[in-house]
C-alpha positions in Angstrom: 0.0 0.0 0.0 1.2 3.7 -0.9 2.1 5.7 1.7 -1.1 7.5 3.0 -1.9 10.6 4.9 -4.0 9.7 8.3 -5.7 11.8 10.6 -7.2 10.4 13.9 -9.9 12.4 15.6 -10.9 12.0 19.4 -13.4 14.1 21.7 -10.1 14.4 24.4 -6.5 13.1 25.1 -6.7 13.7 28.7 -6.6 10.6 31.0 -5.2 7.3 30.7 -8.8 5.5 29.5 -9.9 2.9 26.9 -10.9 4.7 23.7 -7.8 7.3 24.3 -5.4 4.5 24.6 -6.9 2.7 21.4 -6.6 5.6 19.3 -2.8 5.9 20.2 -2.1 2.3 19.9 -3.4 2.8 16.2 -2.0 5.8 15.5 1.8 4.3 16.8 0.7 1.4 14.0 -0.1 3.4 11.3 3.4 5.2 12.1 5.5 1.8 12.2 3.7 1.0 8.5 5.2 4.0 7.5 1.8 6.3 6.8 2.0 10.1 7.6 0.2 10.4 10.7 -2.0 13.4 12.3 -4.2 13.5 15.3 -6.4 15.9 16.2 -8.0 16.4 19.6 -11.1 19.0 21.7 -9.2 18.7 25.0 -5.6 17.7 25.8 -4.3 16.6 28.9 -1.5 13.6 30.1 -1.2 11.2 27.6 -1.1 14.0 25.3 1.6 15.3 26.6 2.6 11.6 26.6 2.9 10.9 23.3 4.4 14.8 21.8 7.7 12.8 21.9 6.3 9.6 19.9 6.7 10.7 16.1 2.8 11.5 15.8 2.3 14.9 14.6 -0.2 16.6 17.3 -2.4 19.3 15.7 -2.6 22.7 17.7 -4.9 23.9 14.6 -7.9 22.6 12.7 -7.2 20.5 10.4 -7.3 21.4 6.5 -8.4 19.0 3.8 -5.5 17.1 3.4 -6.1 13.8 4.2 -6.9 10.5 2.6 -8.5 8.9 5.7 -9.8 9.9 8.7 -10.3 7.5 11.6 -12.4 9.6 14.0 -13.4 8.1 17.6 -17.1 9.2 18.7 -19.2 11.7 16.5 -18.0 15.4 18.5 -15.3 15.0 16.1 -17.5 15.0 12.7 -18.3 18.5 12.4 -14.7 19.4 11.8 -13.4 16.1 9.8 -11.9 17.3 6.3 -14.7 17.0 3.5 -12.5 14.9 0.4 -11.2 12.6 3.2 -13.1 8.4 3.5 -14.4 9.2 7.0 -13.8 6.5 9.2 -15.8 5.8 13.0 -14.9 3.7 15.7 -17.8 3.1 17.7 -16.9 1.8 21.6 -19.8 1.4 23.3 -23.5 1.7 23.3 -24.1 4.0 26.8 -22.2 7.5 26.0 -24.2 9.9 24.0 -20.6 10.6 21.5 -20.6 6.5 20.6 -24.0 7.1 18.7 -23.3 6.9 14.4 -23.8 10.0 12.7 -24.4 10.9 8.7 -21.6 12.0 7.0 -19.6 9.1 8.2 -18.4 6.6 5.1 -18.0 3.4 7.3 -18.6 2.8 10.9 -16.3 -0.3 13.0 -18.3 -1.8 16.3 -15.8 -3.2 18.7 -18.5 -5.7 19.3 -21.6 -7.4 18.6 -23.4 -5.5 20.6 -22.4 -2.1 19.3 -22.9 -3.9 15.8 -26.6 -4.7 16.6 -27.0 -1.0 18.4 -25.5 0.2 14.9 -27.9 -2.0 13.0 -31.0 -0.8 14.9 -30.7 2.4 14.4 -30.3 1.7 10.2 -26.2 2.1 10.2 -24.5 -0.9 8.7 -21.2 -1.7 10.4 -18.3 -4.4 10.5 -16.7 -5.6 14.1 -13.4 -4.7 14.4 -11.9 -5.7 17.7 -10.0 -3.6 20.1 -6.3 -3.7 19.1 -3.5 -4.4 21.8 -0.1 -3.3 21.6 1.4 -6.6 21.8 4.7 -5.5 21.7 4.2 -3.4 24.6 1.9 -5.2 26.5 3.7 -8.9 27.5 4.7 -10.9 30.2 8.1 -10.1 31.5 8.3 -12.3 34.4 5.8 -15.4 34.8 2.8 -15.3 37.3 2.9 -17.2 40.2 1.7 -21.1 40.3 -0.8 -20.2 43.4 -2.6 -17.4 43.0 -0.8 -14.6 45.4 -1.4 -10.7 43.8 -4.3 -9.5 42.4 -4.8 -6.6 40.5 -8.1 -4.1 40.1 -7.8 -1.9 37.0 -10.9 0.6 37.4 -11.7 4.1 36.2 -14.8 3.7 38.3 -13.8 2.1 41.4 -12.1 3.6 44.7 -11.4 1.8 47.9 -14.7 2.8 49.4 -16.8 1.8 46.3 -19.3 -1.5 47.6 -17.4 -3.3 44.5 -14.0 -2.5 45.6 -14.7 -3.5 49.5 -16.0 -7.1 48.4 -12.9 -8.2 46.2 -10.6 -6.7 48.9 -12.7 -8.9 51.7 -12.4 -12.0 49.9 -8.3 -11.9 49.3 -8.3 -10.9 52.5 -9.7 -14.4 53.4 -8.1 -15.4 51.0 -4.3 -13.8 51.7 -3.9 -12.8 48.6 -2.7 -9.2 48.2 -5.0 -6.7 46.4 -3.5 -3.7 44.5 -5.7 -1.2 42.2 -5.0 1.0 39.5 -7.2 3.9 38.2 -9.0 7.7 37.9 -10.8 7.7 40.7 -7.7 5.7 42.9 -5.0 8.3 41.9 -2.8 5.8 40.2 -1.0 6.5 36.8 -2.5 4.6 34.2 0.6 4.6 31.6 2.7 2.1 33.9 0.0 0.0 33.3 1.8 -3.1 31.8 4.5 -2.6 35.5 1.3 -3.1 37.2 -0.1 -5.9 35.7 3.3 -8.3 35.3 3.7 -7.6 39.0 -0.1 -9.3 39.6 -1.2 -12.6 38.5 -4.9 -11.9 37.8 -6.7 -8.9 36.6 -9.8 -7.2 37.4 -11.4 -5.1 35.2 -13.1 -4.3 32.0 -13.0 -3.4 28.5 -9.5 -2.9 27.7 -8.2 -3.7 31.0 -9.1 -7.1 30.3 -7.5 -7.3 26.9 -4.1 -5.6 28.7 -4.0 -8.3 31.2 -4.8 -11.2 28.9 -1.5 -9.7 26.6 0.6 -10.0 29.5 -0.1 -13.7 30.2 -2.3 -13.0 33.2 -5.6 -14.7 34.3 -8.3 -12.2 34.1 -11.8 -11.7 35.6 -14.4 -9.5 33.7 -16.0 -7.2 37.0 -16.8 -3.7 37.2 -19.7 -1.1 38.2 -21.8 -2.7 35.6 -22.1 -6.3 36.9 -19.4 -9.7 37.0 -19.0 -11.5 33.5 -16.3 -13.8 35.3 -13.5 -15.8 34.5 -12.0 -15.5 31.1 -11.0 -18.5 29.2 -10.8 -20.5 25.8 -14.7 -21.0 25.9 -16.1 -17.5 27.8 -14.2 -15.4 25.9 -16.0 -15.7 22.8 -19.9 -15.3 24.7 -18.4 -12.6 27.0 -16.4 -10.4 24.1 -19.8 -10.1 22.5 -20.4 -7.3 25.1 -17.3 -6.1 25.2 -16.0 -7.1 28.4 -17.9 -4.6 30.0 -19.8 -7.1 32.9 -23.2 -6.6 30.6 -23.2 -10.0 28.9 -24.8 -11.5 32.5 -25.1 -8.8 34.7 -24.6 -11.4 37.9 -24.6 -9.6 40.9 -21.3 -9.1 42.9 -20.9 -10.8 46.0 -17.9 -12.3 48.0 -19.2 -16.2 47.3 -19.1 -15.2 43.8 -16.1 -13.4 43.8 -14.1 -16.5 45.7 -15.4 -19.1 43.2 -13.9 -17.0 40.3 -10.8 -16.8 42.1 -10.6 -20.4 42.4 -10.4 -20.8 38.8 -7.1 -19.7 38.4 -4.9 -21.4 35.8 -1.4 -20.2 35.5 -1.9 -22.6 32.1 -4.5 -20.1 31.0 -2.6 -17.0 31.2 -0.5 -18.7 27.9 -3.7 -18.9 26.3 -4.8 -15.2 26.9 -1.8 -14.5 25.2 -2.4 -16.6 22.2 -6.2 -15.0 22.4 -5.2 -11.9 21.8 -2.2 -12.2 19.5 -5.4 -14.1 17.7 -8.3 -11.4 17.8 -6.8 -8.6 19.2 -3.1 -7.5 17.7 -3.1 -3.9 16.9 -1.8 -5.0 13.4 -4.3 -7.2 12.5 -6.9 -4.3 13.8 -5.3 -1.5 11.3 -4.9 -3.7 8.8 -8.7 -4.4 8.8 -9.3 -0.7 9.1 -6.9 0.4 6.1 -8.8 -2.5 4.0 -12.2 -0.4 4.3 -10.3 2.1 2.2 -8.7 0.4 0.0 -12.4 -1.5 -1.1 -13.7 2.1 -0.4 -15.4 1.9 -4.2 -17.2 -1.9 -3.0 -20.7 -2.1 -1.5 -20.2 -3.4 1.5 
């Protein structure tokens, strides 16, 4: 493929969150392939600052109509996408107001089955694209432990006082198993993510989270504010990815019995097989190579 000229949209580069660390992940891509890469944000704030230094050229100015794709994530973004460009949008989720399609959008990606049937409902077709991973970046550098020993919450919504938060940290107490958390609302820095993780053996979390953890080898439990999905392996992953990760594919309740019998699934065996999961569905090469073939069968009816 020729060399193209790429700008990524986004609502805000503030904080350290899913859709913000997607975007970067395939703008970094895009830059390794050797594409000329813009990105173009509303509000700026950390991992802005972040990723000045990373070879993506950061836009202080609208942009002009330059471009022969733009990959825009969420629709506050449309109004100033350049006209002659094939508009790309990455849809995330089916909750936030800025994940709903738009016209003037060429093709829309769904992250999931559920975004794609959201998509579909309101009359926008749509093709699943799966969150990509980093999985250069994100990878075991020291092996979990045999027994289960650290566990790791990774939560934009969760703080040591949330109802959530106090179960899981009663039940490694009971447990002994040492609980550390990472997130907003906890005060932790979110880029050190992948330290945090391979010093844990299982994750706690959701959306990306989950995907992060699975990359580095660790077992991984899908539970947040919106309800415990569970234990991921060969055979949940495919029912549970369907929403995402997001705890919305069963809604179960939270409770500590619930919480303990998760736990007592841990496989060190299965964290190899996260790995091979996501180096499966959810390389960040296989992701932008999906979304570059939408332009280049830009002139098919798909």
């Amino acid at each position: 493929m020729k060399k193209l000229k790429i700008l990524l949209m986004t609502p805000w580069m503030e904080y350290f969150l899913g859709a913000e660390t997607h975007i970067y992940s395939i703008a970094k891509e895009l830059l390794r392939m050797g594409h000329e890469v813009d990105m173009y944000t509303y509000l700026k704030g950390a991992i802005w600052k972040i990723i000045e230094n990373s070879g993506i050229n950061l836009l202080e100015d609208d942009p002009k109509d330059k471009y022969d794709i733009v990959i825009a994530n969420g629709n506050p973004c449309v109004a100033k996408m350049p006209k002659s460009a094939y508009k790309i949008m990455i849809c995330n989720g089916i909750i936030p107001p800025q994940e709903y399609p738009i016209h003037g959008i060429d093709r829309y990606i769904a992250v999931s089955e559920e975004v794609s049937k959201e998509l579909e409902t309101k009359g926008y077709k749509n093709i699943i694209i799966r969150n990509g991973i980093d999985c250069d970046r994100y990878l075991s550098v020291n092996p979990p432990n045999k027994k289960l020993k650290n566990v790791l919450i990774i939560s934009n919504k969760q703080n040591p006082q949330s109802a959530i938060f106090q179960i899981i940290a009663e039940v490694c107490r009971d447990m002994g198993i040492k609980l550390s958390a990472l997130g907003l609302k906890i005060g932790t820095s979110q880029w050190e993510v992948v330290d945090f993780i391979n010093q844990n053996d299982l994750v706690i979390s959701l959306g990306r989270g989950i995907l992060e953890g699975m990359a580095c080898e660790r077992n991984v439990i899908v539970c947040d504010y919106q309800g415990i999905d569970g234990f991921i392996d060969n055979k949940s992953y495919l029912e549970i990815r369907k929403n995402n990760f997001s705890g919305r594919r069963y809604k179960r309740l939270i409770s500590k019995n619930v919480v303990m019998n998760e736990f007592k699934k841990y496989d060190t065996n299965q964290g190899i097989k996260n790995r091979n999961i996501i180096l499966q569905h959810h390389n960040i090469q296989k992701t932008v190579q999906n979304i570059l073939q939408l332009y280049e069968n830009r002139g098919l009816n798909m």
